[in-house]
C-alpha positions in Angstrom: 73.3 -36.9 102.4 71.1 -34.7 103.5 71.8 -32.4 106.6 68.9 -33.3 108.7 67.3 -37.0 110.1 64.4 -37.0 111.7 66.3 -9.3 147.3 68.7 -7.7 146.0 71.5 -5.0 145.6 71.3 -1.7 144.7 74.7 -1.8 142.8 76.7 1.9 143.2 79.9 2.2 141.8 82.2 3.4 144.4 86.4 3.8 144.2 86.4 0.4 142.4 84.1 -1.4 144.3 80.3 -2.0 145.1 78.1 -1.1 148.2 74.5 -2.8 148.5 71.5 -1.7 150.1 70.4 -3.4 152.6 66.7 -4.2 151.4 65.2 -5.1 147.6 63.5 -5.4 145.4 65.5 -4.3 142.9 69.0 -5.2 142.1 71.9 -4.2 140.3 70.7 -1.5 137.6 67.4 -1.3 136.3 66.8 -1.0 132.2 64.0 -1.9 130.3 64.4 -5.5 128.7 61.5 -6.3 126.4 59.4 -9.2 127.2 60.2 -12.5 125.5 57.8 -13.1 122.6 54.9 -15.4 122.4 55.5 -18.6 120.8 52.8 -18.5 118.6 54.6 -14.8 117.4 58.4 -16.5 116.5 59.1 -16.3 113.0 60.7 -20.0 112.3 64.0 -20.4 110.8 65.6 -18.6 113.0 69.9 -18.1 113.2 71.0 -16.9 116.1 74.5 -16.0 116.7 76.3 -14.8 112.6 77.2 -18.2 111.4 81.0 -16.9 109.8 81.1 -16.5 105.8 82.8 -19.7 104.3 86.2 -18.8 102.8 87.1 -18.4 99.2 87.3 -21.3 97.4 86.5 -23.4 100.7 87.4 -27.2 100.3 84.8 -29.3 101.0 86.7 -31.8 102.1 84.6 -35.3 101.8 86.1 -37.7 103.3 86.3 -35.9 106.6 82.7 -35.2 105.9 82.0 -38.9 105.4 83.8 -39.6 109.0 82.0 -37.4 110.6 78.2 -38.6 109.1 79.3 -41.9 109.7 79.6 -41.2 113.4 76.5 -39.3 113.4 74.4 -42.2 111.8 75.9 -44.7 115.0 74.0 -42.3 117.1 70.5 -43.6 115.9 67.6 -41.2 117.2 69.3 -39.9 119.9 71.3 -37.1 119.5 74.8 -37.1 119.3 77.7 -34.6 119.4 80.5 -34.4 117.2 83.4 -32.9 118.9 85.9 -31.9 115.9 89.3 -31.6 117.6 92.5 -30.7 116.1 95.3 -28.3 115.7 94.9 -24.3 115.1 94.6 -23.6 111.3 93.2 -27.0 110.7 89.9 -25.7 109.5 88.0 -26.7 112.4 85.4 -23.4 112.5 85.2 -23.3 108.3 84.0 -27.0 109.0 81.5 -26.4 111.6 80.6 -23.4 109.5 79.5 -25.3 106.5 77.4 -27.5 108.1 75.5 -24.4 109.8 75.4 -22.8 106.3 73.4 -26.0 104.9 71.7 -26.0 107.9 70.5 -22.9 107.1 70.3 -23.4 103.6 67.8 -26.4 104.1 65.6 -24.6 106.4 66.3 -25.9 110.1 64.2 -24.1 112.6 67.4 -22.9 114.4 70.9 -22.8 114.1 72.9 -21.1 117.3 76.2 -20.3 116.6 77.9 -19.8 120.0 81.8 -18.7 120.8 83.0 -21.2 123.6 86.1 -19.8 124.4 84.8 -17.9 127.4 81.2 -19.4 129.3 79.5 -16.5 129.8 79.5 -15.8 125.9 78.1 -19.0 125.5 75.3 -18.1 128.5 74.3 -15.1 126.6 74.1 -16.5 123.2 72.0 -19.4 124.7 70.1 -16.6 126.9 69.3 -14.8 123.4 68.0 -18.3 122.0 66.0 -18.5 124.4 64.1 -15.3 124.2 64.0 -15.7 120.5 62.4 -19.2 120.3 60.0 -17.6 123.4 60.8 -20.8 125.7 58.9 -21.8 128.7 60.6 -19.6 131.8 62.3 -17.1 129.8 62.2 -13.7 131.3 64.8 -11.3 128.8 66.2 -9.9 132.4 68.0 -13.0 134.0 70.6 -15.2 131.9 71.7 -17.6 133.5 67.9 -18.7 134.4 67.1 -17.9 130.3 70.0 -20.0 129.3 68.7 -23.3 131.2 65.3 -22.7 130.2 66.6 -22.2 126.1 68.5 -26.1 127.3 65.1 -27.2 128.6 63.5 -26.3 125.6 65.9 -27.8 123.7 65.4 -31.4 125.2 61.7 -31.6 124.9 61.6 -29.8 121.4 60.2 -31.5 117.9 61.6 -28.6 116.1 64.8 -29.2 114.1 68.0 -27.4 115.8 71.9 -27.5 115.5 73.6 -25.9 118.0 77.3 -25.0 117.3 80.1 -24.5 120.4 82.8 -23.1 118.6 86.7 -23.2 120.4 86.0 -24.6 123.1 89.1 -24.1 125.5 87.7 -25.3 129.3 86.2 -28.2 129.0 85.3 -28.3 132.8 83.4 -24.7 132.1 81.1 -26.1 129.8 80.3 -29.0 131.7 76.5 -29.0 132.2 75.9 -26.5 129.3 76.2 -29.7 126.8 72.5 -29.2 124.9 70.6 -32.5 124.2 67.6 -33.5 122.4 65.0 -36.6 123.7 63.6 -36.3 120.6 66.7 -36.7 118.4 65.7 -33.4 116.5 68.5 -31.9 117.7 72.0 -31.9 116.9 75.4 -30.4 118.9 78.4 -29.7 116.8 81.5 -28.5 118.5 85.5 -27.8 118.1 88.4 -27.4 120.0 92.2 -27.6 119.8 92.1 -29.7 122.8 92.3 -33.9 123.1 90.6 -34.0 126.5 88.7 -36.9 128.0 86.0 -34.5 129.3 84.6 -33.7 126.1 83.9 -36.8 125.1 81.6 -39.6 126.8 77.8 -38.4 127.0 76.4 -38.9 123.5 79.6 -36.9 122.5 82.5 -38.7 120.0 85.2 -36.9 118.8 86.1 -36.5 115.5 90.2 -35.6 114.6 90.7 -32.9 111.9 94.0 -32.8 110.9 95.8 -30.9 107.6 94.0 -30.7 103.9 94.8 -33.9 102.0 97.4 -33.0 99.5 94.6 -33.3 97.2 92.6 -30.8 98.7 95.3 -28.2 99.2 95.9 -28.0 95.7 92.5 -28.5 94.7 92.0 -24.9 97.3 94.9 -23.0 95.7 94.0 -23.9 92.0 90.3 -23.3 92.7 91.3 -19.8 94.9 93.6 -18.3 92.0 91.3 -19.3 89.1 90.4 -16.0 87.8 93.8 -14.7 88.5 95.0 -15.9 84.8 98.4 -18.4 85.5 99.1 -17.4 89.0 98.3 -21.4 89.8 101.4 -22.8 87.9 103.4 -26.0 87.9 104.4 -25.3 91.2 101.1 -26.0 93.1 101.5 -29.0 94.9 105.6 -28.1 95.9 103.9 -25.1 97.1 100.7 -27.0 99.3 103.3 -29.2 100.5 105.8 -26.7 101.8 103.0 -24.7 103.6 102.1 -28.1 105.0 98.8 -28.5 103.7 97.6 -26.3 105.8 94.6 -24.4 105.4 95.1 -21.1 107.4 98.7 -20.9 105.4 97.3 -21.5 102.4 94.8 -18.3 103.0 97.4 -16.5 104.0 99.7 -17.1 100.5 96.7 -17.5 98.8 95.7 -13.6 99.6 99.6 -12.4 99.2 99.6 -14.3 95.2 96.6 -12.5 94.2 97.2 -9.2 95.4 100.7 -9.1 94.4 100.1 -11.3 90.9 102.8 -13.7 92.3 102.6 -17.1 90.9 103.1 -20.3 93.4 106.7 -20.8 91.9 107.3 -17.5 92.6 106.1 -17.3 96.0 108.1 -20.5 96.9 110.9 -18.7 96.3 109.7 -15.9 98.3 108.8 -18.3 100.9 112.1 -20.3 101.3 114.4 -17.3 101.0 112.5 -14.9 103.2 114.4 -14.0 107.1 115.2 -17.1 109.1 112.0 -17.5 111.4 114.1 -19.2 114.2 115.3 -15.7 114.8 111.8 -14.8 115.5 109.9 -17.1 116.4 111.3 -19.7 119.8 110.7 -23.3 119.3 108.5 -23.2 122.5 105.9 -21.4 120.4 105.6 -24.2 118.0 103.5 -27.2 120.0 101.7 -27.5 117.4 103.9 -28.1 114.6 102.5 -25.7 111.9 103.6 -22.6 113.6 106.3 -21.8 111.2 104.4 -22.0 108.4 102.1 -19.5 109.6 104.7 -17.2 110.8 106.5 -17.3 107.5 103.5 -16.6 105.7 102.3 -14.1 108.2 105.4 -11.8 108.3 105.4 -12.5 104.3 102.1 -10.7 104.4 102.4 -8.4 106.5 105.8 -6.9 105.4 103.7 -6.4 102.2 100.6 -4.9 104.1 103.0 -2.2 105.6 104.4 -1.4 101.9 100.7 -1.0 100.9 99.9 1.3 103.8 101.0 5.1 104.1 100.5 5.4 107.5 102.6 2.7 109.1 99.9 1.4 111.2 99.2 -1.9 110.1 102.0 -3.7 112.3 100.4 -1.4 115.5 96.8 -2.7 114.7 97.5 -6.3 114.0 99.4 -6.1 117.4 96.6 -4.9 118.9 94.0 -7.3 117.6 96.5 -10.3 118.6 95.6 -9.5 122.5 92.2 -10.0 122.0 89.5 -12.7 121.5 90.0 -14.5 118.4 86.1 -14.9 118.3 86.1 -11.3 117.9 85.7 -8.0 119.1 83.7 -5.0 118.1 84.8 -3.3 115.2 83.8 0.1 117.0 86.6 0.1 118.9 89.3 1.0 116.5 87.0 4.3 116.9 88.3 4.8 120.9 90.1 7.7 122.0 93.0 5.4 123.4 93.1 3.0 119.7 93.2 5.9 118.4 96.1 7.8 119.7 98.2 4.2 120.8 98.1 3.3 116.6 99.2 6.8 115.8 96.9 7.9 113.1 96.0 7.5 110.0 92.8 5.4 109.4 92.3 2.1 111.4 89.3 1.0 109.4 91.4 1.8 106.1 93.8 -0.8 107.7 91.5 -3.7 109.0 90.2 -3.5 105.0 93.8 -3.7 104.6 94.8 -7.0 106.8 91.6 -8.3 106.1 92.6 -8.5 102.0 95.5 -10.3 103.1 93.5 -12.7 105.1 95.0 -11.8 108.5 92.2 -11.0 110.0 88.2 -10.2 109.0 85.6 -8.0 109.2 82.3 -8.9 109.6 79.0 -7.1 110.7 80.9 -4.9 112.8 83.2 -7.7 114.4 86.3 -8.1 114.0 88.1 -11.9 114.3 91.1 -13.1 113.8 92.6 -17.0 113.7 93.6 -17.9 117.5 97.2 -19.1 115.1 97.9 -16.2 113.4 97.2 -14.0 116.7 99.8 -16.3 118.7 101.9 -16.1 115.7 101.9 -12.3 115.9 102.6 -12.0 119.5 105.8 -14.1 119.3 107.1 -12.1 116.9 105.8 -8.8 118.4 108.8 -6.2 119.8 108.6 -6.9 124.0 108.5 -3.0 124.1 105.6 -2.6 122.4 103.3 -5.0 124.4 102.9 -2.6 127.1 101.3 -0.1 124.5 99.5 -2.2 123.1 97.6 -3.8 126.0 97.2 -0.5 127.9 95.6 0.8 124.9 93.5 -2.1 124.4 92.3 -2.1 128.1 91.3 1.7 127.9 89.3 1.6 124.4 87.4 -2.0 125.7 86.7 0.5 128.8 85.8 3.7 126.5 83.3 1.7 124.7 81.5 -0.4 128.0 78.1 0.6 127.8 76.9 1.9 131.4 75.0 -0.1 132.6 75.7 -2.8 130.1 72.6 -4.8 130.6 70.6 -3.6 128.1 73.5 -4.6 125.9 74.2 -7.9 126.5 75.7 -9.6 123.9 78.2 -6.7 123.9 78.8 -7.0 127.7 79.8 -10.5 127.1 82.3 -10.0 124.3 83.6 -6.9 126.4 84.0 -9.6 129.3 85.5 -12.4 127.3 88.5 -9.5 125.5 88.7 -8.6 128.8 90.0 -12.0 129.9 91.6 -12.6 126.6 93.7 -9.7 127.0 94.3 -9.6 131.0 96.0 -13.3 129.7 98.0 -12.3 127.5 99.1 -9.1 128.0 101.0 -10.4 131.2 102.3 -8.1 133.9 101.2 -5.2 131.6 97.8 -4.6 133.0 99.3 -4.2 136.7 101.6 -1.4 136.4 101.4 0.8 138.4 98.0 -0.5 139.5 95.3 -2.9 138.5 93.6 -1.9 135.1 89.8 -0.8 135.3 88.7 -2.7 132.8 89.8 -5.9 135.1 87.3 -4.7 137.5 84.9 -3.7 135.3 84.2 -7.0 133.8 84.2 -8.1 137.6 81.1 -5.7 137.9 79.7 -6.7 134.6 78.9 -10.1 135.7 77.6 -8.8 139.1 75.0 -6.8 136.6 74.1 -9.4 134.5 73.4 -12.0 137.7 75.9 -14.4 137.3 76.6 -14.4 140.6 78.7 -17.7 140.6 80.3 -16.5 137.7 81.1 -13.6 139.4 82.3 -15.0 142.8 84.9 -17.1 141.4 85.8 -14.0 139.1 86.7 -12.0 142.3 88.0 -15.1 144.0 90.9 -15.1 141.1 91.2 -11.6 140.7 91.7 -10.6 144.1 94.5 -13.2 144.1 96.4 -11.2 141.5 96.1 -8.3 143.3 97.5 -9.6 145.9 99.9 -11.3 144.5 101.1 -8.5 141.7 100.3 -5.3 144.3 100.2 -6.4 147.5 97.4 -7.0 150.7 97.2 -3.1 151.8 96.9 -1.6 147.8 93.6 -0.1 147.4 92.7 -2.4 144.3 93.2 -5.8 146.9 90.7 -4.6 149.2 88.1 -3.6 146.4 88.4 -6.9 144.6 87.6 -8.5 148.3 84.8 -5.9 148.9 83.1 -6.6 145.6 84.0 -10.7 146.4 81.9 -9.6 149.5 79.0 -8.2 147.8 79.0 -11.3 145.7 78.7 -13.7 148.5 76.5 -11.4 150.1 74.2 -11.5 146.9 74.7 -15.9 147.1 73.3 -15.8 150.4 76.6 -16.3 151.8 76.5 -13.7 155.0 78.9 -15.9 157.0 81.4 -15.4 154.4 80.6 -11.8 153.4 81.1 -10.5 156.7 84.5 -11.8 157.5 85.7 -10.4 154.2 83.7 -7.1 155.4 84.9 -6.7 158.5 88.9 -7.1 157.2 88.3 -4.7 154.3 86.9 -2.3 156.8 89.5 -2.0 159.4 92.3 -2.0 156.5 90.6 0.8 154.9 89.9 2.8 158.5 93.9 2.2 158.9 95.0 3.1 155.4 92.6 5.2 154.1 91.0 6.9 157.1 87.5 6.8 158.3 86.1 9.8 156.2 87.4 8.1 152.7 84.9 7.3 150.3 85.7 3.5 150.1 85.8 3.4 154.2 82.1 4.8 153.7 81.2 2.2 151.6 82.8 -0.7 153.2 81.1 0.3 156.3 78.1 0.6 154.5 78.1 -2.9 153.6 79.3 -4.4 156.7 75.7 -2.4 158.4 74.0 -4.9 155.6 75.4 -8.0 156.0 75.1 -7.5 159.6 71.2 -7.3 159.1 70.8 -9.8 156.9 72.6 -11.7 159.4 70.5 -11.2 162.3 72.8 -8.2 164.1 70.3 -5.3 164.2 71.4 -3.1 166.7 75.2 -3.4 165.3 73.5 -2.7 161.8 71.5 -0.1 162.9 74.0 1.8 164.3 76.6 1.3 161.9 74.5 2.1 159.3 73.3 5.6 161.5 77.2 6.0 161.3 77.4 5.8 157.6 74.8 8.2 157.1 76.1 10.9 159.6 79.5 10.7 158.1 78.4 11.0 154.2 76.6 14.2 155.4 79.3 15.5 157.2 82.1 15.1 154.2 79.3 16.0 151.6 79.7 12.8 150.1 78.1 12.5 146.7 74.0 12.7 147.4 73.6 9.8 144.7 75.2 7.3 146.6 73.6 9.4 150.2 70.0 8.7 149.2 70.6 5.1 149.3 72.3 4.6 153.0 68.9 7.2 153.6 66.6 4.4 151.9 68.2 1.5 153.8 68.1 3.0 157.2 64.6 3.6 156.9 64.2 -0.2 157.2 66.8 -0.5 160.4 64.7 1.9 162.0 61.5 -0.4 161.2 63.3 -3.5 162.6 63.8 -1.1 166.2 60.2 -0.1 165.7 60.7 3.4 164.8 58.1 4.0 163.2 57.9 8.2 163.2 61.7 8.3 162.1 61.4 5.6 159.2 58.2 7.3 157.5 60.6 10.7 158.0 63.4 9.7 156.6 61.5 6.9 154.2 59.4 10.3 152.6 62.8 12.3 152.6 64.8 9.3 151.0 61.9 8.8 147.7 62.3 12.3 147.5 66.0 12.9 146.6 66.1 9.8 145.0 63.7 11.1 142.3 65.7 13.7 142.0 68.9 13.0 141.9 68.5 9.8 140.1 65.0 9.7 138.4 61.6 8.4 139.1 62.6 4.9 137.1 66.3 4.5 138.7 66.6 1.2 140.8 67.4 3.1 144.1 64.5 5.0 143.5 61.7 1.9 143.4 63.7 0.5 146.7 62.9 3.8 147.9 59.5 3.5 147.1 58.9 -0.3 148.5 61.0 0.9 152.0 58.4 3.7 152.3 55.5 1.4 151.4 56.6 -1.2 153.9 57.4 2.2 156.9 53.4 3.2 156.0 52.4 -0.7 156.6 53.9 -1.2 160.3 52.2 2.6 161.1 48.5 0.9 159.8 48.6 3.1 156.9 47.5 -0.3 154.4 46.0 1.9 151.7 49.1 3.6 151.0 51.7 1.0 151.9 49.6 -0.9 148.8 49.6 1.7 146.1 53.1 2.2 146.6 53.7 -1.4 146.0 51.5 -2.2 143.0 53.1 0.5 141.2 56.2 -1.1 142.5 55.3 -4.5 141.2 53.8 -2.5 137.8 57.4 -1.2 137.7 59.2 -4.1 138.2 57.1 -5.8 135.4 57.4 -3.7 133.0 61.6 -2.8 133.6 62.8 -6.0 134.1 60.3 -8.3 132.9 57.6 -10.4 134.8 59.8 -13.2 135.9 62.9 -11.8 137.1 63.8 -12.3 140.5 63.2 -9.4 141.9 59.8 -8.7 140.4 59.0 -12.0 142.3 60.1 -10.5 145.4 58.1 -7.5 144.9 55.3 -9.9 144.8 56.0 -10.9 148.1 56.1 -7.8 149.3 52.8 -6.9 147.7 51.7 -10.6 149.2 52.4 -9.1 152.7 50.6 -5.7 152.1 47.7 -7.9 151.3 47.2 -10.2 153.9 47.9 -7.3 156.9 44.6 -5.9 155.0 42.4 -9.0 155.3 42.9 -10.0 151.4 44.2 -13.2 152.4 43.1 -15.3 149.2 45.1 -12.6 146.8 47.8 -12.8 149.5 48.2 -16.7 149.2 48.0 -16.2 145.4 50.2 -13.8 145.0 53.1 -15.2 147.3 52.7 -18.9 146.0 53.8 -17.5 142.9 56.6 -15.4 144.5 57.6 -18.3 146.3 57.5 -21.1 143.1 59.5 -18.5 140.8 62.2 -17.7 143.5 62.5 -21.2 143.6 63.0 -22.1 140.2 65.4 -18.7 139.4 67.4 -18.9 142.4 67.2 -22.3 143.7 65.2 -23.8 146.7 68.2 -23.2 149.5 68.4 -19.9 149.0 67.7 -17.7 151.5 65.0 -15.0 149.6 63.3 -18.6 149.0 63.5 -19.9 152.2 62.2 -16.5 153.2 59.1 -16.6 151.2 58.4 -20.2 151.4 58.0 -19.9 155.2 55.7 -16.9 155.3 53.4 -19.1 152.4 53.6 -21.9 154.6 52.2 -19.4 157.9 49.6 -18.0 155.8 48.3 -21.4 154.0 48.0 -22.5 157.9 46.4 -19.5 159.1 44.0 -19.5 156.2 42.5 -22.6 156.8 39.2 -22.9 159.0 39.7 -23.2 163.0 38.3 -26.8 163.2 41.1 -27.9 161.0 43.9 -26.5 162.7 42.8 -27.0 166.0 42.9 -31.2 164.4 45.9 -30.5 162.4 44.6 -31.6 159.3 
């Protein structure tokens, strides 16, 4: 058949943690994100997301195609989602992966090919859709918000779109990320090794995937050793049986007969008289029942890999590789300093070419993947002394090569994020000794970048659990995993919340660390801004005077100075000090466009505290240049519908209206006020904000007769 039917933080990395500025616009790092492309500019088909290369001789296996037509016919012209569920090495992905191919093949307007073993991948990827197909709401700059505008194009589109979720492994992550098409021109494929009742029900059926028929895995091995002149002998089907049918087994002997010219008698042979595998491998690690095939077949190979390469790394690298995310990780870096040195030389690319021959692993447009089976094969037969290595090394060359700041990067950012968690899972204890790993709390940081702020909450929930837990409540990495918890409920709106955990980190760094130490500074920092946004201002303001005295007593680093400078300007406006705010608001714009730039985020807060210092001293002409070029900025850096340029159009809103431009001022702040609501929700607290101040100016606007009658 055919395939188709019709207010913000300024973000400062500090001793592990984060410190926020008391005031926006801006938050987290500023880059330049270019803005999403017209529709009428989108050059249709478009595959987003590398759909992976089908492997030799790839089985097309019709019957299980049949099944899974048949169920998508029952689903009419609404569309339905096949959930393909079974076993690892089953096939799953090559399955999905040939029904993207035709997809592609027969001209579909999209196909999105999304890794959905960790949510934020799939975010970004559906982000990344949505900023190629130019949907409705998409900004480039915020994506979570791009994501669910990509899903509500989706819905509502007549183009012709498959959508792939590929290993799914939480079904309750996904929840709510399901894509679905009112116009049944859309189809959802998915697969997972898991038989949960949450994937299912919706529009979604499952489909089972189980072994090759023995058909099938003979038809693959005679078809894959065709041109290798005799190597498929009488002994194909004993050989397809013995392996268990099993597809990822067969592609593993499969590889090991060609290279070697071993025929399938011979590698039965091979295969039932090589070292016991119960001395390896537990009988825990075999739930599913095909892991000692795979082992077999994998230490088969990869005995032979290290014969076939000089410099003994092979075993290292694989290691290595087994820690991460099967969906892949960049190929760049095997370059890392830390790769480098923890594999011991030689030529790491020379040896991915290497495994990748043998079909333990592959390389492909600079990722590198390999099968969740085979990985979980090779870490149960990996030395216990080695792990440490390993994972250490792993952790410093995913930290060597994490792009700062990482938003102009963020595909990368999220495959960083997802080996991240892949390897803080499995490499155990390792990453904890003697202290938390970096890289645990960069990821942290990486989703405070990129906005997922509920993402990032529940990331610092869990992580400053295992701190606790593996270190301790008075170790220095506990109390930054709460501070940066902090910041995150402080960027949620969640002041209530963000204090307490303020006002604990504080007093346990003032004990610990003393009140001079650069965390105490920043803790105290933040505290000063949670107690403004909170309604404290005199406890802010002094607090915040404190923080300022002290970082230019110790000669704390003038980067991280100029910003408790910018956010006391607005303290002092709150007390009505208006000479000292303009002073310190001119001085603060100053060394921040030095220090940092004219274009750094701190910098354009700067800028909009100065603007909003020259407002409350009458100085409207001013106050307003500074803030057009701070909207022009915002526009231009992060996109016209990010957040925070909608807040600087508040703030320009305000400028206007103290001037007697109250029509421009209504305009402008009814737009603030609708996208703040759509981006960030209508309870929080930047909308509540804005849509009270629309609310006072739409009543003040109106002509004297009607207020006085209320109408």
């Amino acid at each position: 058949m055919t395939f188709w039917r019709k207010r913000g933080t300024d973000h400062v990395s500090v001793g592990g943690d984060s410190s926020y500025s008391a005031v926006g616009p801006y938050s987290s790092v500023v880059v330049h994100q270019p803005s999403p492309q017209g529709a009428d500019a989108v050059g249709w088909p478009l595959e987003v997301g590398a759909v992976p290369a089908l492997a030799s001789a790839f089985q097309p296996r019709t019957g299980l195609r049949e099944r899974i037509d048949a169920v998508r016919e029952e689903g009419g012209t609404a569309v339905l989602t096949q959930v393909l569920s079974g076993g690892g090495g089953v096939g799953k992905s090559q399955l999905a992966a040939s029904y993207a191919g035709q997809a592609v093949g027969e001209g579909v307007d999209l196909v999105v090919w999304a890794p959905a073993a960790e949510l934020q991948q799939v975010v970004t990827r559906f982000a990344e859709a949505g900023v190629r197909v130019a949907a409705p709401g998409v900004s480039g700059t915020d994506p979570e918000a791009d994501a669910r505008a990509f899903l509500a194009w989706l819905a509502t589109t007549s183009r012709r779109w498959l959508v792939v979720l590929d290993d799914i492994t939480d079904p309750g992550a996904v929840e709510g990320w399901w894509p679905v098409s009112r116009t049944g021109s859309g189809w959802v494929l998915a697969t997972t090794r898991l038989h949960d009742a949450r994937l299912t029900g919706g529009g979604r059926r499952r489909v089972s995937v189980d072994v090759y028929e023995p058909g099938e895995a003979a038809a693959y091995l005679r078809a894959r050793l065709a041109d290798e002149g005799g190597l498929a002998d009488g002994a194909v089907d004993e050989l397809a049986e013995e392996l268990g049918y099993l597809p990822l087994a067969l592609g593993h002997a499969a590889a090991y007969m060609i290279n070697h010219g071993l025929g399938c008698r011979a590698y039965l042979e091979l295969f039932r008289g090589s070292r016991s595998i119960g001395d390896v491998l537990p009988p825990s690690a075999d739930a599913e029942g095909y892991g000692r095939q795979i082992a077999t077949t994998l230490l088969l190979s990869l005995d032979a890999v290290e014969v076939a390469d000089p410099e003994g790394v092979a075993r290292r690298v694989l290691g290595l590789a087994a820690l991460l995310d099967p969906a892949g990780h960049p190929e760049a870096l095997w370059g890392t300093g830390a790769v480098l040195e923890c594999v011991g030389g030689g030529d790491p690319a020379a040896t991915l070419r290497i495994l990748h021959r043998y079909g333990l692993l592959a390389c492909d447009a600079g990722v590198v993947r390999i099968h969740a089976l085979t990985a979980r094969a090779v870490r149960e037969v990996m030395a216990e002394e080695d792990v440490p290595s390993l994972a250490v090394a792993a952790a410093d060359g995913l930290l060597e090569m994490w792009p700062d700041p990482d938003q102009p990067h963020r595909y990368l950012a999220a495959m960083l994020r997802g080996n991240a968690e892949t390897l803080a899972e499995a490499a155990g204890g390792h990453l904890w000794r003697p202290d938390g790993h970096a890289v645990l709390f960069k990821a942290g940081h990486s989703l405070n970048n990129a906005g997922l702020i509920v993402a990032a909450t529940a990331y610092w929930k869990d992580l400053a659990a295992e701190c606790e837990q593996a270190l301790g409540t008075d170790h220095p990495d506990t109390l930054s995993a709460l501070a940066s918890l902090a910041v995150a409920h402080w960027r949620a709106g969640r002041t209530d919340e963000a204090i307490v955990l303020e006002e604990g980190v504080l007093a346990q760094r003032e004990r610990l660390l003393g009140s001079d130490h650069v965390g105490t500074l920043v803790s105290r920092g933040n505290l000063a801004s949670s107690y403004r946004q909170a309604g404290r201002l005199v406890e802010a303001t002094a607090l915040q005077e404190q923080v300022l005295a002290d970082r230019e007593r110790v000669g704390a680093d003038e980067h991280e100075t100029s910003t408790v400078r910018s956010n006391l300007v607005l303290y002092y406006l709150d007390a009505g000090r208006l000479p000292e705010a303009i002073a310190l608001g001119e001085r603060a714009v100053a060394d921040s466009e030095r220090f940092r730039g004219a274009e750094h985020p701190g910098t354009l807060v700067s800028r909009n505290n100065l603007a909003a210092s020259y407002q409350a001293a009458g100085r409207l002409d001013e106050a307003a240049a500074l803030k057009e070029r701070g909207v022009a900025d915002s526009e231009r850096i992060l996109g016209p519908d990010h957040p925070d340029t909608a807040i600087a159009r508040g703030s320009l809103a305000a400028t206007y209206w103290a001037a007697g431009r109250r029509g421009p001022a209504v305009d402008l702040l009814t737009r603030a006020a609708a996208d703040l609501e759509r981006l960030l929700g209508p309870e929080h607290f930047d909308t509540v904000a804005h849509r009270r101040l629309l609310a006072l100016m739409q009543v003040a606007s109106r002509p004297l007769w009607r207020r006085i009658l209320g109408i």
